[in-house]
C-alpha positions in Angstrom: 12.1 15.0 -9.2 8.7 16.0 -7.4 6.7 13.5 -5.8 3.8 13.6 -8.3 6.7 12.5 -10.9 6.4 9.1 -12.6 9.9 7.8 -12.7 11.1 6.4 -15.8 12.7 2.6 -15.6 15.9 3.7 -15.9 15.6 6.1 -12.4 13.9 3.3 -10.9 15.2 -0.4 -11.6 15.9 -3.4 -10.3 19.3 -3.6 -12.0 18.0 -5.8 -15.4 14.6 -7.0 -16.4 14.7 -10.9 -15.8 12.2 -13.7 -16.6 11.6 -17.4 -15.6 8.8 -19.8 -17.8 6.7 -22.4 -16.4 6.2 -25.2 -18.0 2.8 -24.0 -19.3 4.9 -21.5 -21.4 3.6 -18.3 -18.6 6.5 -15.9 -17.9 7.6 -14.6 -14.5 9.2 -11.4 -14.4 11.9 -10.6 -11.5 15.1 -8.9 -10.7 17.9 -9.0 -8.3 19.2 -6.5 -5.8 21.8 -6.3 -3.7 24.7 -8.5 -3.1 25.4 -10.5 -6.2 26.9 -13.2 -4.4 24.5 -12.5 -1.1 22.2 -14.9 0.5 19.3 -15.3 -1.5 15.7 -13.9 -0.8 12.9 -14.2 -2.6 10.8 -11.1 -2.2 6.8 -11.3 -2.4 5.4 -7.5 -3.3 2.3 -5.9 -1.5 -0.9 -5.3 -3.1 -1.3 -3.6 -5.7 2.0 -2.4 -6.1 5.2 -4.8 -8.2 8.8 -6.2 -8.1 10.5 -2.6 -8.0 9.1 -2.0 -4.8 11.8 -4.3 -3.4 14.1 -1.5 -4.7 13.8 0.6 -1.4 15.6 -2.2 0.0 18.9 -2.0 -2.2 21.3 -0.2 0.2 19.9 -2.3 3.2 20.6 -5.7 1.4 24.1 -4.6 0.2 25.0 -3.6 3.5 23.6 -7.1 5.1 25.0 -9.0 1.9 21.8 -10.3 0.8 20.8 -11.0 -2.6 16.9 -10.4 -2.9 15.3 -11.6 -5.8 11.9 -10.2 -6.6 8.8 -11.1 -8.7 6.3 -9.9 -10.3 3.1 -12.1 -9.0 1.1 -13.0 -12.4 -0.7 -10.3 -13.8 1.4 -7.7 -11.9 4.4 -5.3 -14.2 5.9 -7.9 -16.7 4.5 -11.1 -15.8 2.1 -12.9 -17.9 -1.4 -13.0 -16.2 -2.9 -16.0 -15.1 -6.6 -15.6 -14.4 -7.3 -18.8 -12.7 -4.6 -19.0 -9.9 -5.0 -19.0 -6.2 -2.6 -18.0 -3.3 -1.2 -21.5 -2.8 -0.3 -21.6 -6.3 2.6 -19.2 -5.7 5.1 -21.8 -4.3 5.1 -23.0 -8.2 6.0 -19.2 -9.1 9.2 -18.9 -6.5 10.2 -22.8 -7.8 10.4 -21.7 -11.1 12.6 -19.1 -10.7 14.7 -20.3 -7.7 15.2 -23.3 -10.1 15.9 -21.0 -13.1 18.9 -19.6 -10.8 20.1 -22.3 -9.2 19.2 -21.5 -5.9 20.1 -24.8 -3.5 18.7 -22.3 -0.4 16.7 -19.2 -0.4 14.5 -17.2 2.8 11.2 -15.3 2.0 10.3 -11.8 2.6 6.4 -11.0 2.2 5.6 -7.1 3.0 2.0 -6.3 3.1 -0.2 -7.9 0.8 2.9 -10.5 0.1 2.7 -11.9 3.4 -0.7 -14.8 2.5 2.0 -15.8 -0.3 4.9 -16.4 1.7 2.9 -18.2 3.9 1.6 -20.1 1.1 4.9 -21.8 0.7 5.7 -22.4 4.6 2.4 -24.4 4.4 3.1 -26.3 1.1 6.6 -27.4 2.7 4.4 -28.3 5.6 2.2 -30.4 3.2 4.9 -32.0 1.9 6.7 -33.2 4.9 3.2 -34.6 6.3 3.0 -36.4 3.3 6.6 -37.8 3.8 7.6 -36.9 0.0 11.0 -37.9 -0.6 13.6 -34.7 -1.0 13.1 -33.8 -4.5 15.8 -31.2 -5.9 12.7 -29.2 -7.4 10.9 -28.8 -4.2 10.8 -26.5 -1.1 12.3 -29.3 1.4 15.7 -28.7 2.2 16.1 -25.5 0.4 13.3 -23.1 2.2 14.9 -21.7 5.0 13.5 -18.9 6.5 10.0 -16.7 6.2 9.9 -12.9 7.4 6.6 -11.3 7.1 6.6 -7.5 7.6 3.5 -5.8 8.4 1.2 -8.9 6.8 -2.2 -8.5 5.8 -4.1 -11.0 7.7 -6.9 -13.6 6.5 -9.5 -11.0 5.9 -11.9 -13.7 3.9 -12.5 -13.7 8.3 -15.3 -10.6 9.3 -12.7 -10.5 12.0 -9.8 -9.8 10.4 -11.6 -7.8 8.0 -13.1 -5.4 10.2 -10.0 -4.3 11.5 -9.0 -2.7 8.5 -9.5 1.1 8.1 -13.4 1.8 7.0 -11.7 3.3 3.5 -9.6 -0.1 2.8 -12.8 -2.7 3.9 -14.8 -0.5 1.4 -13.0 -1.6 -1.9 -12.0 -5.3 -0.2 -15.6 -5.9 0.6 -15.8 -5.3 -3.6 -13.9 -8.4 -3.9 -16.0 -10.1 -1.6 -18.6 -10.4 -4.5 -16.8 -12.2 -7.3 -14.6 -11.3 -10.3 -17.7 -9.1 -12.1 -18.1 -6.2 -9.6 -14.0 -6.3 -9.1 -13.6 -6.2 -13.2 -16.8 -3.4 -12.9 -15.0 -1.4 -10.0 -11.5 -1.5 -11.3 -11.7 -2.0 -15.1 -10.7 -0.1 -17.5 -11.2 3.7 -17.2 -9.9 3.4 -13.2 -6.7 1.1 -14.0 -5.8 3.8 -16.8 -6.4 6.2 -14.8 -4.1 4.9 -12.2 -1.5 3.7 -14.8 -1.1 7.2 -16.6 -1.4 9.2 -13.1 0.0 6.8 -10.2 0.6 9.6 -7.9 -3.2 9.7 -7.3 -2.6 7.4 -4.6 -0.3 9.5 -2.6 -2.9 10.8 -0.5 -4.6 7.8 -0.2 -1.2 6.3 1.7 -1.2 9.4 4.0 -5.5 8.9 5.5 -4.2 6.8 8.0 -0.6 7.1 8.2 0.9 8.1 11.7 4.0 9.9 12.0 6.5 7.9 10.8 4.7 7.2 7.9 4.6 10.5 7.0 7.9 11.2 7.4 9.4 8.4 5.4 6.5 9.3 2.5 8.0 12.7 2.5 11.3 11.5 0.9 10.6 12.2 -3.2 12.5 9.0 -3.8 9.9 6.5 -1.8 7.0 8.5 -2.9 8.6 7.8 -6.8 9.1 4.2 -6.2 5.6 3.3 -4.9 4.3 5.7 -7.9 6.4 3.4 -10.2 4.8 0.3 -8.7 1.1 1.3 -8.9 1.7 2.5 -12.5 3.5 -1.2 -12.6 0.2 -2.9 -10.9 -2.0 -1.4 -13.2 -0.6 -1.9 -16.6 -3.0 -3.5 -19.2 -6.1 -3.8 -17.0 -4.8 -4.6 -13.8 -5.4 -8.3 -14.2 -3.0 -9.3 -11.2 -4.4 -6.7 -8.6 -7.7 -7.6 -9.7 -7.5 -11.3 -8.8 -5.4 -10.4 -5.6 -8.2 -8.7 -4.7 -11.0 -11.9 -4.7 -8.6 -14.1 -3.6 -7.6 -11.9 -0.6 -11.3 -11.7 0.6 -11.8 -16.2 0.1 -10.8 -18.6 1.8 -6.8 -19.0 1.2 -6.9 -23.1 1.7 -4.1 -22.5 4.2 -4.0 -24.6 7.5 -1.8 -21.8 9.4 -1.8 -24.2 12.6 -0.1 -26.7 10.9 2.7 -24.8 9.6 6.1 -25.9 11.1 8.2 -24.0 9.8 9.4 -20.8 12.1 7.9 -17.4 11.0 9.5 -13.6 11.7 7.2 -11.3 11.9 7.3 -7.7 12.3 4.6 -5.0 12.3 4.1 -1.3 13.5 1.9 -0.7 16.6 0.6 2.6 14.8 0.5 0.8 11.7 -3.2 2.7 10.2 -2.9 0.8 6.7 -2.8 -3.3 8.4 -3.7 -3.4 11.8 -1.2 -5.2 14.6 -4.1 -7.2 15.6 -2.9 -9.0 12.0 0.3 -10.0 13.4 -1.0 -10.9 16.4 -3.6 -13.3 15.2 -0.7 -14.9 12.7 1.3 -14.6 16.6 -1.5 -17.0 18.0 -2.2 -19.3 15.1 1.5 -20.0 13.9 2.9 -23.0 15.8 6.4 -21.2 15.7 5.6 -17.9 14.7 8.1 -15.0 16.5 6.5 -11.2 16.2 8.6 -7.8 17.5 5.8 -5.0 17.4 7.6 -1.8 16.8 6.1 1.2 19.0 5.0 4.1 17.2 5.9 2.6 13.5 3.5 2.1 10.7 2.9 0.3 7.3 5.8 2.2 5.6 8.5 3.1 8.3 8.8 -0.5 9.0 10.5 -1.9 6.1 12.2 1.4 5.5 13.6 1.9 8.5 14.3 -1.5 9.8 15.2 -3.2 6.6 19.3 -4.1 7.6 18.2 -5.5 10.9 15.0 -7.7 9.1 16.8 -8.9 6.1 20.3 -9.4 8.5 18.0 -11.8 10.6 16.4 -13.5 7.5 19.8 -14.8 6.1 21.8 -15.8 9.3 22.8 -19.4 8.3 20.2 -22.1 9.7 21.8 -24.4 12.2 
């Protein structure tokens, strides 16, 4: 297989096709990896990208024994779009599904762009203990136990946080910055196609800024055909999910990250060209509890490929 290959879904799956509904009648799409009878984590996706990139973790969480479960966010691969959501609506998303499975516990793991929405559900726990809600079985209290964020994209609806991005990657988030028209103008049809039929298009837009390690893991045919997968994936039928990621990235998130009590693991790259460490180090400063091991000379990719035993390992040691 060469790198510009798309891979079809039976090369690159996340063993079967699953979905959860809402009560609205909205599907979520996920799959599970790993350990079938692992320690479960739920596993937000970066931006734009889907629930198969979780499949470059599937040696890593059978050798930790960790069952990760991953979703498509609406709008994204096989989930049903929903036009009107915002970040702090995932926490529904990952109830739905964790009740679908019966999951009494679960962690989360947020890569990238899936960091805000992990985060999203440390501060809706943190709502709901300030609020002295009594344990319900269908919420997060008592069964959230642990939130990993690897290489997070910061608040960049903040000029700081913004600004440290790469000039390329502040270009196209400035676009969503503006509203839903010049997002749907930018990225609509003829550019999601595009991007759908020929995924690999992106392959040298993940090497601008990559530093060494990067390069080397993007040089393996099997991670280049996985992220192909997931662009092709993120760009199905118009985009719709990458397209609303994109505004609500850039606006206000409605997240009080000082107020969040649960502990958070971070880890980030200190060459990382694609999310700056000064993202993890601002979460580092604003997180009551927040824990952050910056790697020397990783970046945006090496990270979870390379240290993926030792992150997920941490994420499901048993919470005393």
């Amino acid at each position: 297989m060469t790198t510009t290959d798309i891979p079809s879904p039976e090369e690159v799956t996340l063993e079967q096709l699953e979905f959860a509904t809402t009560a609205s009648g909205r599907r979520i799409a996920f799959s599970q990896l790993g350990a079938a009878d692992g320690q479960p984590l739920i596993y937000a996706h970066g931006f734009p990208s889907s629930r198969r990139e979780a499949w470059l973790l599937r040696d890593a969480a059978r050798a930790v024994g960790a069952r990760v479960i991953s979703l498509d966010r609406p709008g994204y691969g096989d989930s049903d779009p929903d036009p009107k959501r915002r970040i702090t609506d995932w926490p529904d998303d990952v109830l739905c599904v964790a009740d679908a499975l019966g999951l009494e516990r679960f962690g989360l793991i947020g890569v990238s762009g899936g960091g805000p929405y992990v985060l999203a559900c440390a501060w809706r726990l943190a709502q709901a203990e300030a609020e002295s809600q009594s344990l319900e079985p269908q919420g997060l209290q008592g069964r959230l136990t642990r939130c990993g964020l690897v290489c997070p994209l910061g608040p960049i609806y903040r000029d700081e946080q913004l600004e440290q991005m790469h000039w390329a990657a502040r270009t196209n988030l400035r676009i969503g910055r503006q509203g839903d028209w010049l997002t749907d103008l930018v990225f609509g049809g003829p550019t999601t196609a595009m991007l759908e039929r020929w995924p690999a298009l992106v392959e040298n837009t993940r090497s601008l800024v990559a530093p060494a390690a990067d390069r080397a893991v993007l040089a393996e045919p099997e991670t280049n055909a996985v992220l192909n997968r997931t662009i092709a994936d993120a760009m199905r039928n118009g985009a719709p999910g990458a397209r609303r990621d994109l505004y609500l990235y850039t606006h206000d998130w409605d997240i009080d990250f000082q107020r969040i009590a649960l502990p958070i693991r971070l880890w980030h790259g200190q060459a990382d060209g694609t999310v700056s460490i000064d993202h993890a180090r601002w979460y580092a400063e604003q997180l009551p509890h927040a824990t952050l091991t910056e790697l020397a000379d990783e970046g945006h990719y090496s990270v979870p490929f390379r240290y993926s035993r030792a992150i997920l390992a941490e994420l499901i040691e048993p919470v005393t």
